[in-house]
C-alpha positions as CSV (number, residue, x, y, z in Angstrom):
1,X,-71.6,103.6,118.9
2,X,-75.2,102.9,119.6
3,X,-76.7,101.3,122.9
4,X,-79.9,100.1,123.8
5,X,-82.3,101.9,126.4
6,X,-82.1,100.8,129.7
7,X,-85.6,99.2,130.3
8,X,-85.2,99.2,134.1
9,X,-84.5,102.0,134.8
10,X,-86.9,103.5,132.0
11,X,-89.9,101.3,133.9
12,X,-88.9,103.1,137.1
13,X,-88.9,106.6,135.3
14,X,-92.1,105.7,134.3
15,X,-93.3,104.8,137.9
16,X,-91.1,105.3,140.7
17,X,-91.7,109.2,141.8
18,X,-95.4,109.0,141.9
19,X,-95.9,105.7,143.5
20,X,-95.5,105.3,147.4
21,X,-93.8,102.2,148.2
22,X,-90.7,101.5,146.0
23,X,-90.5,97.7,146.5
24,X,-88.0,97.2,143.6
25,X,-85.3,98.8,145.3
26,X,-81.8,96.3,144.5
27,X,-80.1,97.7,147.6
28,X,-79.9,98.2,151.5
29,X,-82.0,100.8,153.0
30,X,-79.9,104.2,153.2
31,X,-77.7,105.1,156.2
32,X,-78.4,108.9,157.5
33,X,-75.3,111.5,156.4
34,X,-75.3,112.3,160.4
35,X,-73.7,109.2,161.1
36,X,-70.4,110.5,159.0
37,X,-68.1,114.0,159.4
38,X,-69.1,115.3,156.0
39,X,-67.0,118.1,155.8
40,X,-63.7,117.1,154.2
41,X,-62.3,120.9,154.0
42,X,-61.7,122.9,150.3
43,X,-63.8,121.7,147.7
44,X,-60.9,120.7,145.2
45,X,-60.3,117.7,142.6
46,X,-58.9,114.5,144.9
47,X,-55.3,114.5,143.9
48,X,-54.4,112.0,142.3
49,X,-57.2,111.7,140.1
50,X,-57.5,107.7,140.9
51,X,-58.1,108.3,144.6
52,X,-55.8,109.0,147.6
53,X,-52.7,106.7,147.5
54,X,-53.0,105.5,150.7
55,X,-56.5,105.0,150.9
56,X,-55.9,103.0,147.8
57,X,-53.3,100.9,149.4
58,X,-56.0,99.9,152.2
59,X,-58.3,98.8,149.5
60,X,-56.1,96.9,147.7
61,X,-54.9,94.9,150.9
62,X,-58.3,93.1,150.4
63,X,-57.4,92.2,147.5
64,X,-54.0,91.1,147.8
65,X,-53.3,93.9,145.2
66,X,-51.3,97.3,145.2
67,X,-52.4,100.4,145.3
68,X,-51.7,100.9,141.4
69,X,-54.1,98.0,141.0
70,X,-57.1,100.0,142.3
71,X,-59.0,102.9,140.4
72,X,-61.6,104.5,142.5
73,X,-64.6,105.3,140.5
74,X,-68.4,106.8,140.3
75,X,-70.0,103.7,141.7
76,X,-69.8,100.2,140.4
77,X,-71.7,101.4,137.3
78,X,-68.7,103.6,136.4
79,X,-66.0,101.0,137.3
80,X,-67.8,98.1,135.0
81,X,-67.9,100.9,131.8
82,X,-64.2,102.1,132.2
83,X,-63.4,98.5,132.6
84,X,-65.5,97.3,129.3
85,X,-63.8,100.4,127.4
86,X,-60.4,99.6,128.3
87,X,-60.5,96.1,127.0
88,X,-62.8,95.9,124.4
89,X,-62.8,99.3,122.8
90,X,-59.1,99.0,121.0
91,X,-58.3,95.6,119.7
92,X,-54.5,96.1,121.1
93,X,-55.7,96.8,124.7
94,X,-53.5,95.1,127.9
95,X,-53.0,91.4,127.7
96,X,-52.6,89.5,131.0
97,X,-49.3,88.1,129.2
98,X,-47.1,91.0,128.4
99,X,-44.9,88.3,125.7
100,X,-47.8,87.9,123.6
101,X,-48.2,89.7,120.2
102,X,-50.8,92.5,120.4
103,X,-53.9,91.3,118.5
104,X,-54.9,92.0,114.9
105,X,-56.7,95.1,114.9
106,X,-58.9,93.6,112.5
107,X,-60.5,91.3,115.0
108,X,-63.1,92.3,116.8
109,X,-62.9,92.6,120.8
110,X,-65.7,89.4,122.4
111,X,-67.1,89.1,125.8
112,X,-69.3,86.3,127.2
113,X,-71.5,87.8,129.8
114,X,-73.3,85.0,132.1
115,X,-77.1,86.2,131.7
116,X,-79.7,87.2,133.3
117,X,-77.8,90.3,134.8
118,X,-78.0,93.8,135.2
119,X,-78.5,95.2,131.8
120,X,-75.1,97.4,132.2
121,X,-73.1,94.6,132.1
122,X,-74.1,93.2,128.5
123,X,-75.4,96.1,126.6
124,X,-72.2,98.5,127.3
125,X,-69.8,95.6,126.1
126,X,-72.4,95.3,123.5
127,X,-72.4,98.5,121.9
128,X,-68.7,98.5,121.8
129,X,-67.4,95.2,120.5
130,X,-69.4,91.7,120.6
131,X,-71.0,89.7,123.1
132,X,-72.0,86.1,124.0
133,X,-74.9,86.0,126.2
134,X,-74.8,82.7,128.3
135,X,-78.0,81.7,130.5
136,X,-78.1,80.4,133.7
137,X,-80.5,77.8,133.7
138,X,-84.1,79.1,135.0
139,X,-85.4,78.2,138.4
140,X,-82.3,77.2,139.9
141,X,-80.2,79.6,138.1
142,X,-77.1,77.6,138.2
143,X,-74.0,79.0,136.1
144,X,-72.8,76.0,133.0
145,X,-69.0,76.6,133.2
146,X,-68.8,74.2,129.6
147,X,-71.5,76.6,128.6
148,X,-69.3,79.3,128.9
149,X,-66.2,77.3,127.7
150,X,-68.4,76.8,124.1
151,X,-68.9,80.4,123.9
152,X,-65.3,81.7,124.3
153,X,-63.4,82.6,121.0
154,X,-60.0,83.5,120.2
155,X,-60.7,87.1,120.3
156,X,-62.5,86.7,123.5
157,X,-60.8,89.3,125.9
158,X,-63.5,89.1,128.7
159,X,-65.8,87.1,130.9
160,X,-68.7,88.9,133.1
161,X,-70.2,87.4,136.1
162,X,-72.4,89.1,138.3
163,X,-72.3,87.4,141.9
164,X,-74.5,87.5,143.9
165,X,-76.6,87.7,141.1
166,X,-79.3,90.5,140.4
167,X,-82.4,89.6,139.7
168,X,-82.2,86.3,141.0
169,X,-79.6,86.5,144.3
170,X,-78.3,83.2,142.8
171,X,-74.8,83.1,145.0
172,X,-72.6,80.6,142.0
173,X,-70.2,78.4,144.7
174,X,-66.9,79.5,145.0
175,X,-65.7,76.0,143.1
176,X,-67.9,77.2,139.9
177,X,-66.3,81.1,140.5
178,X,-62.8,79.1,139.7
179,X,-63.2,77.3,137.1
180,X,-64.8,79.7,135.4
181,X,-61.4,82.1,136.2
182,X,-59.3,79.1,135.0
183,X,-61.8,79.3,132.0
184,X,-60.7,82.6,131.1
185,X,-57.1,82.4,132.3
186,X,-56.6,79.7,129.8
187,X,-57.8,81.8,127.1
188,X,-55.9,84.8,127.8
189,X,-59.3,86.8,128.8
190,X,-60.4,88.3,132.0
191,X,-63.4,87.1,134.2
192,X,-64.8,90.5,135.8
193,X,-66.8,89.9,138.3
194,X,-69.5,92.7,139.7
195,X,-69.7,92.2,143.3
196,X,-72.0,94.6,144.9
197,X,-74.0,92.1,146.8
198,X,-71.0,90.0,147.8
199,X,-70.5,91.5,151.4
200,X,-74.0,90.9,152.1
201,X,-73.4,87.1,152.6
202,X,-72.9,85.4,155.8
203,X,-69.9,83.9,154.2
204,X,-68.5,85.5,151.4
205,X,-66.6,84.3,148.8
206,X,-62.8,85.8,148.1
207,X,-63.2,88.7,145.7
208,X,-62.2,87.7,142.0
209,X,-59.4,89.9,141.6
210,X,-58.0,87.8,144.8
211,X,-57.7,84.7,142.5
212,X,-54.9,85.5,140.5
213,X,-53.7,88.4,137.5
214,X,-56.5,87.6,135.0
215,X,-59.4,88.8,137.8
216,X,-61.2,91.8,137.6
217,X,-64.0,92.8,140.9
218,X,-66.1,96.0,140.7
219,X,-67.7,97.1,143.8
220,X,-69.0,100.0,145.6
221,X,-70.6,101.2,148.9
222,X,-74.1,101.2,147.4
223,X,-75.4,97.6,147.8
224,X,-74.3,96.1,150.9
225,X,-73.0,99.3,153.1
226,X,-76.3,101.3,152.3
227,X,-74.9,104.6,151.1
228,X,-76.3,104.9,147.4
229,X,-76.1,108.5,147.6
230,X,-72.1,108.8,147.9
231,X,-71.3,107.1,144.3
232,X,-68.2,105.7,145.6
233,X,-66.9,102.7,143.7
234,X,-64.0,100.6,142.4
235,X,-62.3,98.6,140.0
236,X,-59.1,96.3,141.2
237,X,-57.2,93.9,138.8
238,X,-54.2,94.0,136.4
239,X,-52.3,97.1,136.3
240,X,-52.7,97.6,132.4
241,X,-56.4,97.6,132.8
242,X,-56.8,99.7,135.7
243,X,-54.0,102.0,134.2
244,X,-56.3,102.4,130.4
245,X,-59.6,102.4,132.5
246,X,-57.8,105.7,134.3
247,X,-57.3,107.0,130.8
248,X,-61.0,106.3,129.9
249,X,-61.7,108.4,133.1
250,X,-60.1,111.7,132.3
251,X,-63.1,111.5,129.9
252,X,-65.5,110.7,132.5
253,X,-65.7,112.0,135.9
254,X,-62.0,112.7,136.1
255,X,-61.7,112.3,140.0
256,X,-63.7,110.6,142.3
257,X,-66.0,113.0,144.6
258,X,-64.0,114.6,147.2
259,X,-66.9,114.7,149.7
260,X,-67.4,111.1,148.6
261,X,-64.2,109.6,149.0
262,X,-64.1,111.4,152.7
263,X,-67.3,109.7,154.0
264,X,-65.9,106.1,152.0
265,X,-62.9,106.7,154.4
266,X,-64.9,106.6,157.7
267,X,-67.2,103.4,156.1
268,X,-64.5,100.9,155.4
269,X,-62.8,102.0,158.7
270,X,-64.1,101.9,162.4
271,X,-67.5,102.0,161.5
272,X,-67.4,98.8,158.5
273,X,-68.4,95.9,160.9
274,X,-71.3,97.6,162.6
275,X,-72.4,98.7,159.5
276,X,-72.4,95.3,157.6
277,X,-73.4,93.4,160.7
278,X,-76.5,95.6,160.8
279,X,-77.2,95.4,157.4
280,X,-76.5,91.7,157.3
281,X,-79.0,91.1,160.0
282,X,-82.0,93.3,158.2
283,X,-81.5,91.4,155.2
284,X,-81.7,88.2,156.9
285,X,-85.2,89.4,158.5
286,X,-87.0,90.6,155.7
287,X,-85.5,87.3,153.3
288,X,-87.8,85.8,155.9
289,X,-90.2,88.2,156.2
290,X,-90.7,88.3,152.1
291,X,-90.6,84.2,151.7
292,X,-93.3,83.8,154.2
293,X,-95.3,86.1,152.2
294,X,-94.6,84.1,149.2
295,X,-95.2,81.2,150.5
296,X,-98.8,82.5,151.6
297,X,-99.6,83.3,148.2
298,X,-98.3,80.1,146.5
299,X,-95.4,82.5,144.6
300,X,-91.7,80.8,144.3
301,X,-88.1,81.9,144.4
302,X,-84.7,80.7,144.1
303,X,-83.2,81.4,147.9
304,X,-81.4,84.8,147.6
305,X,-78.3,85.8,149.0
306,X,-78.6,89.5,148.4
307,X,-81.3,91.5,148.9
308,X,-83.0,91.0,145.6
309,X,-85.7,87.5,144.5
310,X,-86.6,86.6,141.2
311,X,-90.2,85.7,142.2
312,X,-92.6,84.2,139.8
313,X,-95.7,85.8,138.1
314,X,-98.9,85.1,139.9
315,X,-101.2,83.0,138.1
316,X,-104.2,85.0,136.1
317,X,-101.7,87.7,135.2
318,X,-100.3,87.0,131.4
319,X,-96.0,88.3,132.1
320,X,-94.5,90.4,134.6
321,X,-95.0,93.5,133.2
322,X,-98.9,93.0,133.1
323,X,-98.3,92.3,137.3
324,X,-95.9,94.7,137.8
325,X,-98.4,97.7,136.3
326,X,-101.2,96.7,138.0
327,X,-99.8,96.2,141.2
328,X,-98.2,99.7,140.9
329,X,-101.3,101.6,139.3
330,X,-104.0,99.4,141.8
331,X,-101.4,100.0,145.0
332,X,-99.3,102.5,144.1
333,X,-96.0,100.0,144.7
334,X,-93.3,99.6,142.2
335,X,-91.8,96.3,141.6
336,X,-89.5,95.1,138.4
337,X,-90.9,93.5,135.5
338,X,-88.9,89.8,134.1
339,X,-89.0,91.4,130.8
340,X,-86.3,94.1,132.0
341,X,-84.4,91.1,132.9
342,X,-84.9,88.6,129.3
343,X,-87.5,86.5,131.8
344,X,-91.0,87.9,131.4
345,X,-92.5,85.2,134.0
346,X,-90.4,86.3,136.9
347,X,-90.5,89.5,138.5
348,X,-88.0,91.4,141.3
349,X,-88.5,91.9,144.6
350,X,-86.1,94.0,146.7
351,X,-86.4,93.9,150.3
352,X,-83.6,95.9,151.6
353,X,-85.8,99.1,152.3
354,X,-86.7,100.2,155.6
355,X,-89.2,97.7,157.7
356,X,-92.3,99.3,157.5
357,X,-91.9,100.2,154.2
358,X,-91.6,96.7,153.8
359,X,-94.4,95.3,155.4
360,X,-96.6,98.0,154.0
361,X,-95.6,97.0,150.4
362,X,-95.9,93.7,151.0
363,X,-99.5,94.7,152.6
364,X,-100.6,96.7,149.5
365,X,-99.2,93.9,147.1
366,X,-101.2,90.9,148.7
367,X,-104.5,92.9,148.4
368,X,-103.7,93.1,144.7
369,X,-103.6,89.5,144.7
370,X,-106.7,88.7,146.9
């Protein structure tokens, strides 16, 4: 099992803990630990190891689901892996139709993953069976459902989609989200969808694994609640999945964190609609705040929903990467290069960091290009 190096994150090992202004940041600035009761009494394992029951059955409510249908995990990026490992990883893993023979375990395990995307979501399935990358078409970044369609084989088990999308903040219309769920219902394969970003929408879409037994969603409080730090994540969907992703995570992390789970408690409780309002409203101001800025220095987006742009490379600068170093070695700000993302004339923008921060980046960068 080989995978490739995460560029992003090595550009950002490269850059981020010297530089001042961190203006690739993909997620809402960070709530304070104050604002939570951190103390959740003896330091043990959570019991059972896929989360409390009950707090599973309240997650699983938004779903639709039960609480067997929900695996609390280490972040989204956790929830995405177990979920590639449990169906791609043995050839005989669940089928959605419990009648149907188990597949040949000659055949190998397919995904089509809707590109560009966090690199997590191809290269993992990557490096365990075989993937279709499928491109949203540049500029407007719209998602080809027939695209997909052409790319799905027999021994296709899974469909990725990332939405709202990171890099771009392309949010695909709920019509395009089902038929590309009817896509992969039809062909006995499940669409997973990562939703990090969805809450962070005005109006947002029903989850995927509200849509019926062949959806997957991944989440976590990272994104859209602002609390990075806690790792707190999970996957919802079919029971078999979540069932052999639990398996995969006796290997992993074995529990969720205790502490973590205790502070995820309070945030989807009494305290979720001030905290989403608040962070819906920030994101809203700095959109604005980052496409007047752009449209000062003649740079373009697609309209994000999110808190991430896909902006293009200013002219006199030969790719992202060549922009992306100079801005961080001439002004010490750290922004993410199109190459990390298979489009080396875009760069990424985050602007879900604190205010000033903000306007100070943005400062430092338009110097760079004066």
């Amino acid at each position: 099992m080989q995978i490739d190096p995460f560029e992003l994150e090595r550009w950002f090992a490269e850059y981020e803990h010297e530089a001042d202004i961190m203006l690739a940041e993909s997620g809402i600035r960070s709530l304070p630990a104050s604002r939570f009761d951190t103390d959740p009494g003896d330091l043990g394992y959570v019991i059972p190891t896929n989360g409390d029951p009950a707090f599973r059955a309240d997650v699983a409510e938004r779903y639709g689901r039960d609480a067997d249908e929900v695996l609390f995990t280490c972040g989204t990026q956790e929830a995405n892996f177990l979920a590639f490992l449990a169906l791609l990883s043995d050839p005989d893993s669940p089928d959605c139709d419990a009648a149907s023979p188990p597949r040949s375990a000659s055949s190998n395990a397919h995904a089509v993953v809707v590109t560009p995307t966090y690199q997590a979501l191809y290269s993992v399935p990557e490096a365990i069976g075989e993937v279709t990358r499928v491109p949203l078409e540049p500029g407007t970044w719209s998602l080809d459902v027939d695209a997909v369609a052409d790319a799905i084989r027999p021994e296709t088990r899974l469909v990725v989609l990332n939405n709202p999308n990171n890099p771009t903040g392309r949010y695909h219309p709920l019509d395009r989200v089902e038929a590309l769920y009817d896509l992969a219902a039809d062909n006995d394969a499940y669409l997973l969808c990562d939703e990090v970003y969805r809450l962070l929408a005005e109006e947002p879409l029903p989850p995927v694994a509200s849509m019926g037994p062949y959806g997957l969603s991944t989440t976590s409080l990272t994104k859209a609640y602002g609390l990075a730090g806690l790792r707190f994540g999970w996957l919802v969907g079919d029971r078999e999945v979540v069932d052999a992703a639990w398996n995969w995570k006796d290997y992993t992390t074995i529990s969720p964190g205790l502490i973590d789970q205790h502070v995820a408690k309070q945030a989807l409780g009494e305290q979720e609609a001030d905290i989403l309002a608040a962070n819906r409203a920030l994101a809203a101001d700095h959109h604005d705040r980052v496409e007047t800025f752009l449209e000062e220095h003649d740079l373009e987006w697609h309209d994000p929903v999110g808190v991430n742009g896909f902006v293009t490379v200013p002219e006199g600068f030969e790719n992202g990467r060549e922009f992306c170093r100079t801005v961080v070695e001439e002004a010490s700000v750290v922004l993410a290069p199109g190459e990390c993302f298979g489009h080396p004339d875009y760069f990424r923008i985050g602007f879900g960091l604190p205010t000033d921060e903000l306007e100070e980046g943005l400062e430092r960068v338009g110097r760079v290009l004066g």
